[in-house]
C-alpha positions in Angstrom: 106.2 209.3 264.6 103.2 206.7 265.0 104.6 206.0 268.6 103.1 209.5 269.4 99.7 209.9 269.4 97.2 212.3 269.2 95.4 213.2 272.5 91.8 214.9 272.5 93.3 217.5 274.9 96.4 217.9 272.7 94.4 218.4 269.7 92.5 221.5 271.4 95.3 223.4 272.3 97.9 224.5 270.4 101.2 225.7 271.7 103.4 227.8 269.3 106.9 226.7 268.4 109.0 229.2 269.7 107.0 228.9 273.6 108.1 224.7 272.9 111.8 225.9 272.4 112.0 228.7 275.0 110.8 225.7 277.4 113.9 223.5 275.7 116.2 226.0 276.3 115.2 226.3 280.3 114.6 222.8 280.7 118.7 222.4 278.8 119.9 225.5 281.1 118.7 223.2 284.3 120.8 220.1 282.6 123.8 222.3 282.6 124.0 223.8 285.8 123.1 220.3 287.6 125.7 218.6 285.6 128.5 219.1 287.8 127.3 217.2 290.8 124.9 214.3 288.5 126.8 211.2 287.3 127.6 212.3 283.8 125.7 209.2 282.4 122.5 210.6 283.5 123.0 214.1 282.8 123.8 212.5 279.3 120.7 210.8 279.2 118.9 213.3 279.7 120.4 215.7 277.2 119.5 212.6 274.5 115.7 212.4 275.8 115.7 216.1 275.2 116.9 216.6 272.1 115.0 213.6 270.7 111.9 215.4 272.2 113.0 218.7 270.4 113.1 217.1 267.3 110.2 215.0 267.0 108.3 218.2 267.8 109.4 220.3 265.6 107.9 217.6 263.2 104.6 217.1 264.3 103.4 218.5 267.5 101.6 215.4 269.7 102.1 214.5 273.2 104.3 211.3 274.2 101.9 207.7 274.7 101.7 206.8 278.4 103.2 203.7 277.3 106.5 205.6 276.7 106.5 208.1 279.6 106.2 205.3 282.2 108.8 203.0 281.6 111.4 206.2 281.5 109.6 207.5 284.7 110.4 203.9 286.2 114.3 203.7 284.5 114.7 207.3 286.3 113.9 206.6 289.4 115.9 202.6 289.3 118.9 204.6 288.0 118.8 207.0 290.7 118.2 204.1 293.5 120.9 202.4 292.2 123.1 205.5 292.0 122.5 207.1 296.0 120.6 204.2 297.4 117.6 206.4 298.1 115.5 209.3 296.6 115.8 211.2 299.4 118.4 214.2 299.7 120.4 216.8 298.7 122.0 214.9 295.5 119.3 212.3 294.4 116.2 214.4 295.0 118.1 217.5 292.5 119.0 214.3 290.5 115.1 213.2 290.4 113.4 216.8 290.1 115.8 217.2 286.9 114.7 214.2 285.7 110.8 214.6 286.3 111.4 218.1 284.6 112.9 216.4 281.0 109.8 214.4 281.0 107.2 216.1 281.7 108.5 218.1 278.4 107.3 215.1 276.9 103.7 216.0 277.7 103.7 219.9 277.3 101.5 220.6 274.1 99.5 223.5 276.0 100.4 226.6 277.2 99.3 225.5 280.8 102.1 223.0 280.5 104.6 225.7 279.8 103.7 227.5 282.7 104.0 224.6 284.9 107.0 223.4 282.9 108.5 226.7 284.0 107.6 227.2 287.5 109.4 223.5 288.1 112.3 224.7 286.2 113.2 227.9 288.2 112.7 225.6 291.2 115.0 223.5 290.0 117.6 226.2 289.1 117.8 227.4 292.6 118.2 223.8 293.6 121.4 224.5 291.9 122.7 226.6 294.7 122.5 223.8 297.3 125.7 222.7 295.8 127.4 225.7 294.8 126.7 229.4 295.9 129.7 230.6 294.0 129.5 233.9 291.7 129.8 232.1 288.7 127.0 229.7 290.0 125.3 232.5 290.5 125.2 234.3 287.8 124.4 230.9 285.9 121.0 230.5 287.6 120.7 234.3 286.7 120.8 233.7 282.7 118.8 230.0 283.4 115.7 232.4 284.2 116.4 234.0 280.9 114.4 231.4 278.8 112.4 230.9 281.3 110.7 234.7 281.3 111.0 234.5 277.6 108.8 231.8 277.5 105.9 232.9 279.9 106.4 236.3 277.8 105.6 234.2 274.7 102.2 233.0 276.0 101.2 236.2 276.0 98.2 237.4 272.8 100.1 239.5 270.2 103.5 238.4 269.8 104.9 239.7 267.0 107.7 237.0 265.7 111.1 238.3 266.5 114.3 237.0 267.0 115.7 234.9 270.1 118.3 237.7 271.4 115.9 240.2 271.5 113.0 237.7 272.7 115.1 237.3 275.6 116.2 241.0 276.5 113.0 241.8 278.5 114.0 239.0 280.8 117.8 240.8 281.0 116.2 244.1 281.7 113.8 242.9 284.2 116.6 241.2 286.2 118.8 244.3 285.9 116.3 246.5 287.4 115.3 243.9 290.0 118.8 244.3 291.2 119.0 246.9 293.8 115.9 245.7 295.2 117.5 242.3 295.7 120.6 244.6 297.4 118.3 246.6 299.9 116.0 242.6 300.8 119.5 240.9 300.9 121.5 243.4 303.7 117.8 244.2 305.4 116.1 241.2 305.8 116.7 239.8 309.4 119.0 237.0 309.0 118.9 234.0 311.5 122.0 232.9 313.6 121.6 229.3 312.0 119.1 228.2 309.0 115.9 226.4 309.6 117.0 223.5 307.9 120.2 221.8 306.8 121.1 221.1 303.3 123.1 217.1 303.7 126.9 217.4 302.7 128.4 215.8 299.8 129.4 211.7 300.6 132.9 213.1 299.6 133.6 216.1 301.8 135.1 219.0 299.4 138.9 218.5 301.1 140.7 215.3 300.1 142.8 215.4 303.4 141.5 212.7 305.6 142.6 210.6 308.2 143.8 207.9 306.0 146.2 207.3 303.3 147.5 205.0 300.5 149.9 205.2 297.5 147.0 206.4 294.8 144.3 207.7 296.9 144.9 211.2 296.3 144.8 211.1 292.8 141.4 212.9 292.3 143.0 215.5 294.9 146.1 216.5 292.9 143.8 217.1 289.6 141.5 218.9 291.5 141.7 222.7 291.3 138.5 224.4 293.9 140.2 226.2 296.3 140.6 224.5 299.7 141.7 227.9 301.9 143.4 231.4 301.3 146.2 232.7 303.6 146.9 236.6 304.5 150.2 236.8 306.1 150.5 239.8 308.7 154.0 240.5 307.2 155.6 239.4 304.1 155.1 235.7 302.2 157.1 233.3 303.8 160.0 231.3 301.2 157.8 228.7 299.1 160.4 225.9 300.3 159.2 226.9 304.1 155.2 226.9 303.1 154.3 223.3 304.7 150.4 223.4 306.2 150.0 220.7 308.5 146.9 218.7 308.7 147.3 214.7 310.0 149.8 213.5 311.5 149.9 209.3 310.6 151.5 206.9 312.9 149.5 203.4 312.0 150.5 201.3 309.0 149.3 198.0 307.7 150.4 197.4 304.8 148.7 199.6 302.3 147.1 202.1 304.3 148.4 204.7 307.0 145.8 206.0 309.4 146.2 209.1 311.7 145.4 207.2 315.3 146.1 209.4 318.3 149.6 208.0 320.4 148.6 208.7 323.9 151.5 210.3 325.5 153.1 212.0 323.1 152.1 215.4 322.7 155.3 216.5 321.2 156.9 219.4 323.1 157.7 222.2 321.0 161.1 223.6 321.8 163.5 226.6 320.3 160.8 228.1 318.3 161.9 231.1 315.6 161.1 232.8 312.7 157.2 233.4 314.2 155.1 234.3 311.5 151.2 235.7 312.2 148.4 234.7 309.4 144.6 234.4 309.1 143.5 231.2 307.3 140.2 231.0 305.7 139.1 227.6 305.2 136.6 226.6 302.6 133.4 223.8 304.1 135.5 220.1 304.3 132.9 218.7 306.5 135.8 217.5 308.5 137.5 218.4 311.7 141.2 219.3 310.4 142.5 222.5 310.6 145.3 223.0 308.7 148.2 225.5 309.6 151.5 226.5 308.6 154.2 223.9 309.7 154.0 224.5 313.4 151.6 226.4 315.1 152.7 228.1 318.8 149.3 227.6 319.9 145.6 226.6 319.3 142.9 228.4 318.9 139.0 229.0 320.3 137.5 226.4 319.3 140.1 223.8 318.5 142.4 221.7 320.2 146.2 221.0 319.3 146.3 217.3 318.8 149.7 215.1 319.5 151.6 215.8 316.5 150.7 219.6 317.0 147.8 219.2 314.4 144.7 221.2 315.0 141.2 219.9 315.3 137.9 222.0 315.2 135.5 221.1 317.9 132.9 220.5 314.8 133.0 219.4 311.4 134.2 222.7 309.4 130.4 222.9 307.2 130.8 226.4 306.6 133.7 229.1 305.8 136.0 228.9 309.0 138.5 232.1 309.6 140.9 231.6 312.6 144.2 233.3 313.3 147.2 231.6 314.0 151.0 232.4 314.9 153.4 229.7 313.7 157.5 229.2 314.2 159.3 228.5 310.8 162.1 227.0 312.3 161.7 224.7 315.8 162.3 221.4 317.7 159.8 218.9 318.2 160.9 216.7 321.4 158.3 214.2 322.3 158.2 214.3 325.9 158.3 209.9 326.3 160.3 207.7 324.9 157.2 204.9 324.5 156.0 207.5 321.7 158.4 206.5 319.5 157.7 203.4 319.7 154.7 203.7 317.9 156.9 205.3 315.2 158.8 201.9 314.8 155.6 199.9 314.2 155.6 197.7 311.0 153.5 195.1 310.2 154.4 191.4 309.2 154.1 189.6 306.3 154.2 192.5 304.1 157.4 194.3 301.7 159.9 192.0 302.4 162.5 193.3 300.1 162.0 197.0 301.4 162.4 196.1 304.8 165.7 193.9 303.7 167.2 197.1 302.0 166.3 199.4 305.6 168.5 197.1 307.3 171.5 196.9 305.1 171.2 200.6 305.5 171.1 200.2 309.2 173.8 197.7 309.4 175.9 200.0 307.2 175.8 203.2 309.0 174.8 202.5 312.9 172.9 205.0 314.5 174.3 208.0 312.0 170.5 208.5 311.0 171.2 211.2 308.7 173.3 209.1 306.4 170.2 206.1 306.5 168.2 209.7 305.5 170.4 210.4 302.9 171.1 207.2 301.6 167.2 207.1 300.9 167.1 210.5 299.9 170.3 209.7 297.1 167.9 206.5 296.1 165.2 208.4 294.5 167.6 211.1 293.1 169.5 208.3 291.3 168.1 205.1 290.7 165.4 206.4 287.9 162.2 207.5 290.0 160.2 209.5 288.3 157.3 212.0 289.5 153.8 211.2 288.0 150.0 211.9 288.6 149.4 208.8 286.8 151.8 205.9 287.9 151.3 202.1 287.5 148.9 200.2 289.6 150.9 198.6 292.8 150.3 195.1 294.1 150.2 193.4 297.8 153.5 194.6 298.7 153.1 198.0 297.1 155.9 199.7 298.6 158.3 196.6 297.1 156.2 197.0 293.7 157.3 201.1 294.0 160.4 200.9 295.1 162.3 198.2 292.6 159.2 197.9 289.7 157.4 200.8 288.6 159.2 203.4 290.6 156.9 206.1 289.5 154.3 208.1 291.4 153.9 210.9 293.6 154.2 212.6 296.9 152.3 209.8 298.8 154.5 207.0 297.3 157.2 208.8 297.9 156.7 209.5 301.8 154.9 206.1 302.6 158.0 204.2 300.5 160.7 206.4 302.7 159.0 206.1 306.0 158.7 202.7 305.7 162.1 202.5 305.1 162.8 204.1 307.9 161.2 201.8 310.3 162.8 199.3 308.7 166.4 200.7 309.3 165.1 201.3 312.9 165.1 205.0 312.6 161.0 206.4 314.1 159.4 207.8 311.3 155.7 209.2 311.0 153.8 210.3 307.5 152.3 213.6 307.5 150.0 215.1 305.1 148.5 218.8 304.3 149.2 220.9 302.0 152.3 222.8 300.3 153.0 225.8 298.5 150.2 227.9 296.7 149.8 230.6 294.7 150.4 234.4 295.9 147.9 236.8 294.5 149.1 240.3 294.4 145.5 241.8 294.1 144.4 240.2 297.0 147.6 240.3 298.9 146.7 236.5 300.0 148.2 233.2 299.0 145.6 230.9 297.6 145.8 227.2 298.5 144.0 224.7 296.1 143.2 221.3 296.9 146.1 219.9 294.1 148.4 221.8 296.2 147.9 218.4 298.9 150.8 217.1 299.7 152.7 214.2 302.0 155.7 214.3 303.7 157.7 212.3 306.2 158.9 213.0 310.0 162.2 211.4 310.9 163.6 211.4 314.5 167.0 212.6 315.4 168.7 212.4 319.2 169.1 215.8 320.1 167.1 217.3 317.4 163.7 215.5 317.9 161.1 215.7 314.9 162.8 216.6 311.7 160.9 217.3 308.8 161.9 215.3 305.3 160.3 216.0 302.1 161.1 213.2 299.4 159.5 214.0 296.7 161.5 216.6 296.6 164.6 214.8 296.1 162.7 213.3 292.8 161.4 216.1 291.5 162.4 219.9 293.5 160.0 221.4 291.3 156.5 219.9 293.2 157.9 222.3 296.2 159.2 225.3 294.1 156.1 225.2 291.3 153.5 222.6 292.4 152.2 219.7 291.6 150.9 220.3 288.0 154.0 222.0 287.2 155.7 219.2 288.7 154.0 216.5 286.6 154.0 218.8 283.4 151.8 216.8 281.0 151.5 213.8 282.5 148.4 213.1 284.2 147.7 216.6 284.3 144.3 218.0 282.9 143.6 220.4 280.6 141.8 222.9 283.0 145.5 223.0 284.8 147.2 224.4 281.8 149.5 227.4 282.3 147.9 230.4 280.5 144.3 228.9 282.1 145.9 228.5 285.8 147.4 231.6 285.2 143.6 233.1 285.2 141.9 231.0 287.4 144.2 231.9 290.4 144.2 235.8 289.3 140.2 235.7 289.2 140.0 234.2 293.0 140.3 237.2 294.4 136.8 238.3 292.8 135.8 234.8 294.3 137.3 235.6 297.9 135.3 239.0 297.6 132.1 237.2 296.7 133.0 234.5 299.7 133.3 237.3 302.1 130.7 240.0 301.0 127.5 237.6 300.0 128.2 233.8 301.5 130.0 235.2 304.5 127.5 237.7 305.1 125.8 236.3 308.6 123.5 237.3 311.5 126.4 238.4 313.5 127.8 241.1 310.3 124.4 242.4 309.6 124.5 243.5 313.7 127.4 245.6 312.3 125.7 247.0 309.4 125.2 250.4 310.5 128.2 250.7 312.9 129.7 253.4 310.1 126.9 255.4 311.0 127.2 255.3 314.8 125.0 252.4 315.2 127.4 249.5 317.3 123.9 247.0 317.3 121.8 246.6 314.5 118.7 244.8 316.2 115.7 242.6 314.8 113.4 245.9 315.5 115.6 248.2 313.9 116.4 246.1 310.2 112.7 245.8 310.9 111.9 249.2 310.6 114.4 249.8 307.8 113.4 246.9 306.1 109.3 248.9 306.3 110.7 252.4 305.3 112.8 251.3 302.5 109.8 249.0 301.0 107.4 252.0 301.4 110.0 254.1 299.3 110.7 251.3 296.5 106.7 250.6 296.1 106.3 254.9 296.1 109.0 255.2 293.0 107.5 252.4 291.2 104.2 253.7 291.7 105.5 257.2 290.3 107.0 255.6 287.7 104.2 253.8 286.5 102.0 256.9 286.7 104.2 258.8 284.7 104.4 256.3 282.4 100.9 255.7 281.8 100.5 259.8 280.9 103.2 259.3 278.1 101.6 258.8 274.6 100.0 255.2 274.1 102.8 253.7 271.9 99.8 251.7 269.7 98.1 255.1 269.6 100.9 256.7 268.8 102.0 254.1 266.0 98.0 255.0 264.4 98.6 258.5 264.1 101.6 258.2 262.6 99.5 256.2 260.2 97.0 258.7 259.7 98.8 261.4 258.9 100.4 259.3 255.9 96.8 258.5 255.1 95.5 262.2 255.6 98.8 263.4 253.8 97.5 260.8 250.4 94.1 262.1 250.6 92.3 259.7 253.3 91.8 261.7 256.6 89.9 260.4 259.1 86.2 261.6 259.9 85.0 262.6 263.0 84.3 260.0 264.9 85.1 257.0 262.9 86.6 254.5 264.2 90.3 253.2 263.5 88.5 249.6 261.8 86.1 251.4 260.1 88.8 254.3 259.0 91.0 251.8 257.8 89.1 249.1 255.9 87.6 252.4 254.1 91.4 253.4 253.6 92.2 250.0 251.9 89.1 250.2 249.5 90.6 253.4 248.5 94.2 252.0 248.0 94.0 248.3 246.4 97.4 248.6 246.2 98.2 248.7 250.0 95.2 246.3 251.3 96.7 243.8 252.4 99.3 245.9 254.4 96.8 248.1 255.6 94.4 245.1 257.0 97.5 243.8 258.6 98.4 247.0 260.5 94.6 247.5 261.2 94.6 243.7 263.0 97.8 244.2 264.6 96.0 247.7 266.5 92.8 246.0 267.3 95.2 243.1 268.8 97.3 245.5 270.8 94.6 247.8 271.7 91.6 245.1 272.8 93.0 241.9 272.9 92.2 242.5 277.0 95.4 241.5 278.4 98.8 244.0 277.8 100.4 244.2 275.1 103.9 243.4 274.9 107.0 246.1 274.3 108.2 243.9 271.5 104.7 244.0 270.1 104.4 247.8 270.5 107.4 248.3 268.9 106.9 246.0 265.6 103.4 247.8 264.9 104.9 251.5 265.1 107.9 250.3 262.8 105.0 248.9 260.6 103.2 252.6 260.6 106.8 254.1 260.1 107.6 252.0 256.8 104.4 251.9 255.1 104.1 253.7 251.8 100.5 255.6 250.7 100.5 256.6 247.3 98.5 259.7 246.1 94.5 258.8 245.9 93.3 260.2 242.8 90.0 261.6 243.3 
């Protein structure tokens, strides 16, 4: 405690215990709802410098030595460098305003530093929805300004001491009323067709899918469980064996990676198409291109281009919610319209897996051109010879795909389909990787199938004479239950976390559909629905002029209510004054009435010289009335209420005169 010194200023003011910890409490409510996008080392750090501040208040209240707060200021702001590489930013200037606001608790000793403390903290809980506008997010920075109203509340003269529940049910019931005000401002309020700034994506869009991939690199994918899109099928759910969403189509390896390069001529024709099947995707921000659809589409769509492969690609990086409909075929052909396309398909490069490309030609100079026995002589490999399906498999060398294939020979679907492709090649049979997603799960409720990100999945392309593209799944010859479950089924335990649990899955994918309504109703709602807002009333074109004018009326109508409402509230009985009659007529009733006009001090202290017994309760009630009644600023509820329960349970005995 002698690192903390008393300050001249500190000494002056004195700030009450319970405003100190109703500033904790916002100041910890900011911690948790940044946590999820901070490195967990500083959020940690923070939580420590807290709690240490907590605590060394609580036992003697003096402000931090400038010697102290400047070194942290400095380790902040070198942690955060290090971390982003700047200050500025979506991510490290949330990171730094968090930061500033856990120190300057180290300097709040006056009730001017709680206000401040708090006006930077409800900042820096909206901050929070720059990352995440969900409902729960949402409803998060909702109960953050709970402490925080409690604490300007406790500034306030004649605060009676109550308990923390019901010191923060004002704040509950102000936000509660507030509510259909923030309805009528959020559906009136002219709207833009594009905001006047732009918040910076994440460094690591939301979907994993990307143009590249290795044996491991979609391991943070597979355990992740936001949702990456939801599917409504015009007719019934397709068979989960047949729910393939394409995304890249990969044709380049070099050794450990496979990258999605274009192969000019090669469009892939699309022949004999059946089974068509008519959906609307919605497709959650990825800040990339890719548009995934249902294994293949007929055609594109505005604003997107079918890619060779018969991928689809937005115009634009997909920042915000995309919806687009699409028709795909089931069952088809895919014919590639030259024959120097497949070449591409053949492409291996040297130097690398020499004992898989050994085994790809026995198999070739074993069965010929009969390339569905090479295919099945793979596919009986992985059944057979002890692979096992993990989310959490050994590390691979150089030659990874020989280190898979006769070492570890454990992993998942992106082993799988880079080993058997390469394979492939090898046995001279064109093979291409592709990855999306697969399966999903179908929410009654909604009527929608809901497609997480650990529903990512990779797959192989074969091609057969007379049959063209020919799609091969092999993880599912390891383990069928990745295609007829998923992929955390498919692991079970292993690698698996706990948020992925059955009974806990189970809820998470039932609640989405209160997460699709909030997606669609709130974050969805745009300049172009709010034209439509009146169209059930016979209005097609809601313009600027006319929310304008609605936006006028229905302000003049909530400020006339509250203005009624406060009128008739003010000719109710004065709940102090109410709380001293009470206490007169117990007085009157024991033989102390009150004179003509005497005044309540006067009228009391005379009371307690006539009652020794109650003085001290009765000077307590009198300063409790003269606090509430001309302390100058009003009086709070809670305050109000503890003096009337103080008139209601006081005792006057009989004065004997």
């Amino acid at each position: 405690m002698t690192w903390f010194a008393r300050s001249p200023r500190s000494a002056g003011a004195v700030l009450g215990a319970r405003s100190f910890d109703l500033l904790t409490l916002t100041v910890l409510a900011v911690l948790v709802l940044h946590a999820a996008h901070s490195p967990w080392w500083l959020s940690a750090g923070l939580v420590v410098v807290l709690a240490l501040r907590w605590w060394q208040r609580r036992r003697e209240p003096v402000k931090a030595p400038l010697w102290l707060k400047l070194p942290l200021l400095g380790l902040l702001t070198l942690a955060i460098l290090t971390t982003y590489g700047t200050i500025f930013g979506r991510g490290p200037g949330a990171a730094l305003a968090v930061g500033l606001l856990v120190l300057k608790l180290l300097e709040s000793e006056s009730p001017r530093d709680v206000r401040v403390g708090t006006a930077f903290a409800c900042f820096a809980l909206m901050a929070a929805l720059l990352f995440d506008q969900s409902l729960l997010a949402t409803v998060g920075v909702g109960v953050g300004l709970l402490p925080a109203l409690a604490a300007l509340r406790s500034l306030e003269p004649g605060q009676a001491p109550t308990t923390l529940p019901r010191q923060l049910l004002p704040g509950l019931v102000l936000l509660v009323v507030s509510l259909p005000l923030t309805l009528f401002a959020f559906a009136l309020v002219p709207r833009l067709g594009a905001p006047l700034w732009g918040a910076p994506q994440n460094d690591q869009a939301r979907s994993g899918l990307s143009s590249e991939m290795s044996p491991g690199a979609m391991t943070d994918l597979l355990i992740d469980d936001s949702p990456a899109m939801r599917v409504a099928f015009d007719g019934p759910l397709p068979q989960r064996a047949l729910l393939y969403f394409r995304g890249y189509v990969m044709w380049n390896y070099d050794g450990s990676s496979w990258h999605a390069a274009d192969v000019a001529g090669d469009p892939a024709d699309l022949a004999e198409p059946s089974d068509p099947v008519s959906y609307t995707i919605t497709l959650l921000p990825t800040a990339r291109r890719v548009m995934p659809a249902l294994d293949v589409p007929l055609a594109s769509v505005e604003g997107a281009q079918l890619q060779p492969g018969r991928t689809l690609v937005h115009a634009r990086p997909v920042n915000d919610t995309l919806t687009y409909r699409l028709t795909s075929a089931l069952h088809y052909r895919l014919q590639p319209r030259l024959e120097r396309g497949l070449a591409a398909s053949l492409q291996l490069p040297q130097g690398f897996n020499p004992r898989t490309l050994a085994l790809g030609r026995q198999w070739r100079a074993r069965h010929g051109d009969d390339t569905r026995a090479i295919v099945r002589a793979a596919l009986d490999m992985f059944h057979d010879d002890g692979f096992s399906y993990t989310l959490a498999p050994a590390p691979l060398g150089r030659d990874r795909m020989d280190d898979f294939l006769f070492s570890t020979r454990e992993g998942f679907c992106e082993y799988y389909a880079s080993a058997f492709t390469v394979l492939m090649r090898a046995a001279g049979v064109p093979a291409r990787v592709v990855t999306g997603y697969q399966g999903g799960f179908w929410n009654k409720l909604g009527n929608y199938l809901l497609v997480r990100q650990s529903d990512a999945h990779a797959w192989s392309e074969v091609w057969m004479a007379g049959r063209g593209w020919v799609r091969v799944d092999p993880t599912a010859a390891v383990r069928p239950e990745r295609v007829n479950l998923g992929a955390a089924a498919a692991a079970g335990g292993d690698g698996r976390p706990w948020y992925q649990d059955a009974w806990l899955q189970g809820f998470r994918n039932r609640w989405d559909v209160v997460n699709r309504w909030w997606d669609k109703g709130v974050i969805g709602f745009d300049a172009l629905r709010q034209r439509g807002l009146l169209t059930p009333f016979g209005v097609q074109q809601t313009d600027t002029q006319m929310l304008t004018l609605l936006l006028i009326i229905g302000s003049v109508l909530f400020a006339t209510a509250g203005l009624t409402w406060a009128m008739l509230r003010r000719t109710a009985m004065d709940p102090a004054l109410a709380g001293l009659r009470l206490l007169e007529r117990k007085l009157g009733r024991a033989g102390v009435a009150r004179r003509r006009g005497e005044g309540p001090q006067h009228y009391l202290t005379r009371a307690a010289r006539a009652m020794p017994g109650q003085r001290e309760a009765l000077d307590a009630l009198m300063q409790q009335y003269l606090a509430l009644r001309y302390a100058g600023d009003p009086p709070a509820r809670e305050s109000l209420r503890a003096f009337r329960r103080a008139a209601r349970d006081f005792h006057a005995p009989r004065v004997v005169q």
